[in-house]
C-alpha positions in Angstrom: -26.0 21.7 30.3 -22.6 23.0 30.1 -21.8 23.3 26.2 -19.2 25.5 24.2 -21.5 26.2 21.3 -22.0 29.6 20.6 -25.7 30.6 21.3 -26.7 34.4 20.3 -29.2 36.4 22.2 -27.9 34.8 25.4 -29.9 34.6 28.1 -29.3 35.0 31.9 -28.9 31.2 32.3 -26.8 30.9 29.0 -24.1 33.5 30.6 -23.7 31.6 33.4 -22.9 28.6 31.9 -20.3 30.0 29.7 -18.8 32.0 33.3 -19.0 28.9 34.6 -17.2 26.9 31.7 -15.2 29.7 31.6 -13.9 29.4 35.6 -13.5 25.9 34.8 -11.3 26.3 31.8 -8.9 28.3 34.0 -8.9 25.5 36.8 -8.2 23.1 34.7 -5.2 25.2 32.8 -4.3 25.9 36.3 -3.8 22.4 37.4 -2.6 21.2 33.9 0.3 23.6 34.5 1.4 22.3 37.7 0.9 18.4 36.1 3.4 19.3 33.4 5.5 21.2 35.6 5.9 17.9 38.3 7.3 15.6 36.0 5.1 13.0 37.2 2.6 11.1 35.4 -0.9 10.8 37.0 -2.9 8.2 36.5 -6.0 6.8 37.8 -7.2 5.6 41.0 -4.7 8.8 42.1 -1.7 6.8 41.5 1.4 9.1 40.8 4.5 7.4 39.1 7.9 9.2 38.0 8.2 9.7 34.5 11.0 7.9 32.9 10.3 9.4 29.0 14.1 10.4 29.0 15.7 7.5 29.3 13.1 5.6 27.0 14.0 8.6 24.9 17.6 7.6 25.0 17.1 3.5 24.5 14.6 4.8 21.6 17.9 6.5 19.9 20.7 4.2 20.1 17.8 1.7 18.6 17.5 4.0 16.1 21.1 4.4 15.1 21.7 0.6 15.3 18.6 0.0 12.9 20.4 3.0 10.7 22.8 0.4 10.2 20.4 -1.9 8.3 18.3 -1.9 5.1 15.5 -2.3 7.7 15.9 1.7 8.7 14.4 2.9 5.3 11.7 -0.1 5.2 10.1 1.4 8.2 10.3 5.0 7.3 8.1 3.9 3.9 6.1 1.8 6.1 5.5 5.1 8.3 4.8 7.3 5.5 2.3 5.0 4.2 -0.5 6.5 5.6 -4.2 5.0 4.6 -8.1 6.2 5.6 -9.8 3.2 6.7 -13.4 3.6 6.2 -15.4 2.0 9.1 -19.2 1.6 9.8 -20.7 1.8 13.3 -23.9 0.7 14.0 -25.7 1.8 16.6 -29.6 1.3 17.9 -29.8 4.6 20.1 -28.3 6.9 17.2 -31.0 9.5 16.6 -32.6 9.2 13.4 -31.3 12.4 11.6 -27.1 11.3 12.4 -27.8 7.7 10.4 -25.0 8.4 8.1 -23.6 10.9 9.8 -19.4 10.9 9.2 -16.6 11.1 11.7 -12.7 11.8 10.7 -10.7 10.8 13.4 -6.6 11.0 13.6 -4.6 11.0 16.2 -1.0 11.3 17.1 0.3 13.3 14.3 3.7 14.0 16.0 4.5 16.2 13.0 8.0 17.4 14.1 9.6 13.9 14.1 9.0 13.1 10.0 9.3 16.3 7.8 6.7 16.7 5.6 4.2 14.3 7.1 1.5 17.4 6.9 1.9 17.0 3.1 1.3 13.0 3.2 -1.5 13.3 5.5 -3.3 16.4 3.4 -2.9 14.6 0.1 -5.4 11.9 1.9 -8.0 14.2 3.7 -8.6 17.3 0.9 -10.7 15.2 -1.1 -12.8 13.9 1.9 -16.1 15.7 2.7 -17.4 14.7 6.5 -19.4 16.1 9.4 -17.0 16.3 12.1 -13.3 16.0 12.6 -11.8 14.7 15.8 -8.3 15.2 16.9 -7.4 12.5 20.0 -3.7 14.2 21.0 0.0 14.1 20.8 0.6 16.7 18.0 4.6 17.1 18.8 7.1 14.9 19.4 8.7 15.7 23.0 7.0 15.4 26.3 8.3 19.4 27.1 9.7 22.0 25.7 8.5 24.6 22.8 6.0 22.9 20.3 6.1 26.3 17.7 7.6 24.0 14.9 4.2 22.4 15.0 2.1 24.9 14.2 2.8 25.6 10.8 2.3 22.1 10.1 -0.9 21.9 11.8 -2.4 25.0 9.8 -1.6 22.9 6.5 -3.9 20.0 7.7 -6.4 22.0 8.8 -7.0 24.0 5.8 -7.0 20.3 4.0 -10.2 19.7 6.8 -13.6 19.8 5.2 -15.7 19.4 8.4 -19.5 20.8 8.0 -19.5 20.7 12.2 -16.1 21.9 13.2 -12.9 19.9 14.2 -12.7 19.1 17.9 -9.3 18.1 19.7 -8.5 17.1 23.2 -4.5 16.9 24.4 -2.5 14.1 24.5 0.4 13.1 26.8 3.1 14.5 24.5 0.9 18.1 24.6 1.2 21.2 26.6 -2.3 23.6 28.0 -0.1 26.4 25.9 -1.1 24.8 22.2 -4.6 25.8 23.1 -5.0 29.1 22.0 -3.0 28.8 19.2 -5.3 26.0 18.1 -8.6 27.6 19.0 -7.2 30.5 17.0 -6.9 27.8 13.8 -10.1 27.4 14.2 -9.5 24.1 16.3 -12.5 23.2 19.6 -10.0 22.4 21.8 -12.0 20.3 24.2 -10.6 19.9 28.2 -13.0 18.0 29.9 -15.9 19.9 28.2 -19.3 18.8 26.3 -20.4 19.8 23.2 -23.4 19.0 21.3 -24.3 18.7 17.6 -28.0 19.0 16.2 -29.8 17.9 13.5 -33.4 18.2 13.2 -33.6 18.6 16.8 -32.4 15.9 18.0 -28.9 16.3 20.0 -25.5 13.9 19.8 -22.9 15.1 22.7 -19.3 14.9 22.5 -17.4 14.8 25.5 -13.2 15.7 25.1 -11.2 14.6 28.2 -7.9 15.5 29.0 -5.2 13.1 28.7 -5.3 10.1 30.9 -1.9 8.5 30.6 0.4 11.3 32.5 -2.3 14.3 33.2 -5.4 12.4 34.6 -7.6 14.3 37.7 -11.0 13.5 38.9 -12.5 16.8 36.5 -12.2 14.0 33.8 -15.1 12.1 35.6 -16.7 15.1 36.7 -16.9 15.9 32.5 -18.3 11.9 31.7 -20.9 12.2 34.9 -22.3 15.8 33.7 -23.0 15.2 30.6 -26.8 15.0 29.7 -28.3 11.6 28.8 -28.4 10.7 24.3 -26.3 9.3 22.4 -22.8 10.6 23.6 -19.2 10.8 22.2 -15.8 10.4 24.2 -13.0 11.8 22.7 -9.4 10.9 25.0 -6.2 10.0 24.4 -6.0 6.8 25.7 -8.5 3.9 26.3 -7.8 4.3 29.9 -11.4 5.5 30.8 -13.4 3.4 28.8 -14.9 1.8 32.3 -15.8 5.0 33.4 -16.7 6.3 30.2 -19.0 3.5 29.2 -20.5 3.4 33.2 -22.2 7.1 32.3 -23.7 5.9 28.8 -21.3 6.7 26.3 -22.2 4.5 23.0 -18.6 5.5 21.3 -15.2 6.1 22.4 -12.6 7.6 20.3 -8.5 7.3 21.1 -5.3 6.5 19.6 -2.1 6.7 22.3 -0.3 3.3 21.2 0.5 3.6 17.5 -1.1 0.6 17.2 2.4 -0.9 19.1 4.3 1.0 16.1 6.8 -1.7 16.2 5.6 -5.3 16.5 6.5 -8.8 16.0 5.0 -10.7 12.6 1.5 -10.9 12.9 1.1 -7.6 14.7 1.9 -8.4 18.6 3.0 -5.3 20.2 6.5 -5.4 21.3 5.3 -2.8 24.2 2.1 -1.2 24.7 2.2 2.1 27.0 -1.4 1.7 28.7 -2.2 0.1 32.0 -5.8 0.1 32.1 -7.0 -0.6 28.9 -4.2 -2.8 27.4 -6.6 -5.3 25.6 -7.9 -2.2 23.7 -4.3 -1.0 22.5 -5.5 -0.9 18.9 -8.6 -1.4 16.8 -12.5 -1.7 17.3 -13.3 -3.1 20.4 -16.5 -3.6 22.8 -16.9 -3.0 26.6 -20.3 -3.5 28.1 -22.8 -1.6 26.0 -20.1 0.7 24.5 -18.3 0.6 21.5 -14.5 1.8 21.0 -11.8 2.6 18.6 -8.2 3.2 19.2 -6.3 4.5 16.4 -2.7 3.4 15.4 -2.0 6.7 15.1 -1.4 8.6 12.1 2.3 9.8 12.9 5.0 8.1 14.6 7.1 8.4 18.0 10.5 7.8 19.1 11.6 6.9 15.9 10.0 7.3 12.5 9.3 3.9 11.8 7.0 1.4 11.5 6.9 -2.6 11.2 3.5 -4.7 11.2 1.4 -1.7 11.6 -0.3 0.9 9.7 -0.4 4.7 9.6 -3.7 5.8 9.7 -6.4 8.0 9.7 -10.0 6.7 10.1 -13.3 7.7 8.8 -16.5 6.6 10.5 -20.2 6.5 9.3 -22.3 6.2 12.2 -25.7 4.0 11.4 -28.6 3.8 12.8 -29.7 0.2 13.2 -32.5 -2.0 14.5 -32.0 -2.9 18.5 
C-alpha cells in the first residue's frame, strides 16, 4: 500500500514505498507544471479544450460594475459573507465499527484573496469545533495563474482555527498552482496529489484518497490513485464531481468536492444560472447518490469572479459518519 503516514523504524519495504511515492510526487509536479503552463484544460476521456477563464474573467467584471450600480451589489456581498456549518449525517453499512461517529470538516473553495477578511468570518465558525479530520477540496486563490503569496497569510489564520485530532488533508483545485504545496505541507497541511492515506482506530483502517483537479488538470495518474487503493471503506477527496463514475467503480463509499459554489448566482429557487462541470452536472451541489456510493459537493465556502452570492449559501460542512445496519 502506498500511504504518506509516517511509520518509524522503517523497514526495507516501507522505504520503498515512500521512494516510490516519492518518484511519483515528482512526476506528477512534473506534469502538473507543463498542464498549467499549456493554458489548456484537460479533461477526461483525454479531451483537451482551450481555456477561455479571461474572457469569463472580463464578462464576470463589467457584471460586476453594472450590479455596483444597484442596491443588489451589497445584498450579495452579505449573502457571501454569511457563511454557515451545516451539520450532516452519513450513514453507512461498511463503516468499520470504531469510525461510527467519527467527524469530517469539509470546505472548499475558499478563494481568500477576492473578499478581505473572509479568513476572519470563516475562523469565527470553525475555533469552537472539535473534529477528526479536516478536508480541504481546492481553489484557495482567486486567479487561474499568477503569484498566490497573498494567500498564505490568510490560510495560516484558518489553520490555526483547525482542531483536527487526524490532520487536515487538501488536494488542488482548478484555480491552484503544484507551487502552494510546500508552503502548505510546511503549515502543517497533507497536501494530497493522487495519493492514499489511511486513518486507524482500533485496527481497523478507513483510506482517503486526494486526486488532483479534474476540471482543467486531469491525467490518467488520477485513476491510477482510485484503482490502487486497498479494498475498506475509502474516502475521495477531488475538486470536482467529475470522477464520481470512476471513483465509485473502485469502491469508494464517500466522495467529497465543491468546484460550483453551489451555482453562486442562481435564479429563485436555487437553479444555477451556469454550472462549470461536464461530467457530473446533476451533482453540481448537495448530497447525492451514484450506484453504491455516496457524494457531497460543497457550495463552496468563498466566492469567485465576484463576491456575491444570490439563492445560495456559503458554507462549510461537518459530517458524522455512522455506522448503520445493511
Amino acid at each position: 500500500m502506498e500511504s504518506i503516514r509516517y511509520i518509524p523504524n522503517l523497514t526495507s519495504e516501507d522505504k520503498l514505498l515512500l521512494d516510490i511515492r516519492e518518484r511519483r510526487r515528482l512526476i506528477w509536479t512534473i506534469t502538473r507544471s507543463f498542464l498549467e503552463a499549456d493554458n489548456y484544460k484537460h479533461l477526461k476521456y483525454g479531451e483537451k479544450r482551450k481555456r477561455h477563464w479571461h474572457l469569463f474573467e472580463t464578462l464576470i467584471q463589467i457584471f460586476g460594475r453594472m450590479l455596483d450600480l444597484t442596491p443588489l451589489s451589497q445584498m450579495g456581498l452579505q449573502n457571501a459573507m454569511n457563511i454557515v456549518v451545516n451539520q450532516i449525517d452519513l450513514p453507512f453499512p461498511d463503516l468499520p465499527e470504531p469510525f461510527h461517529g467519527y467527524t469530517i470538516l469539509h470546505m472548499t473553495d475558499l478563494h481568500l484573496d477576492l473578499v478581505p477578511g473572509i479568513e476572519n468570518l470563516i475562523g469565527a465558525q470553525i475555533e469552537n469545533l472539535f473534529v477528526d479530520m479536516c478536508v480541504l477540496t481546492g481553489d484557495y486563490r482567486e486567479k487561474v495563474s499568477g503569484g498566490y503569496k497573498q494567500i498564505l497569510s490568510p490560510m495560516r489564520k484558518i489553520v490555526s482555527c483547525i482542531n483536527a485530532t487526524d490532520g487536515i488533508f487538501a488536494t488542488l483545485g482548478n484555480h491552484d498552482s503544484y507551487q502552494m504545496v510546500d508552503d502548505f505541507e510546511r503549515m502543517g497541511i497533507t497536501v494530497l496529489a493522487n495519493e492514499t492515506t489511511d486513518i486507524v482506530r482500533e485496527g481497523k483502517r478507513m483510506y482517503v484518497t486526494g486526486l488532483d483537479d479534474p476540471y482543467y488538470y486531469y491525467t490518467d495518474q488520477s485513476i491510477r490513485a482510485l484503482e490502487e487503493a486497498p479494498e475498506g471503506f475509502k474516502i475521495a477527496l477531488v475538486h470536482a464531481a467529475s470522477l464520481f463514475d470512476a471513483a465509485a467503480d473502485n469502491g469508494y463509499s464517500l466522495y467529497l468536492c465543491g468546484h460550483t459554489h453551489g451555482g453562486q448566482i442562481c435564479l429563485p429557487g436555487g437553479k444555477p444560472i451556469i454550472v462549470y462541470l461536464r461530467y457530473g452536472r446533476k451533482y453540481y451541489r448537495g448530497l447525492w447518490r451514484y450506484a453504491n456510493m455516496t457524494g457531497y459537493t460543497g457550495q463552496g465556502t468563498g466566492t469567485c469572479g465576484i463576491p456575491v452570492r444570490f439563492n445560495t449559501q456559503s458554507e462549510i460542512t461537518l459530517f458524522r459518519l455512522k455506522k448503520s445496519q445493511g
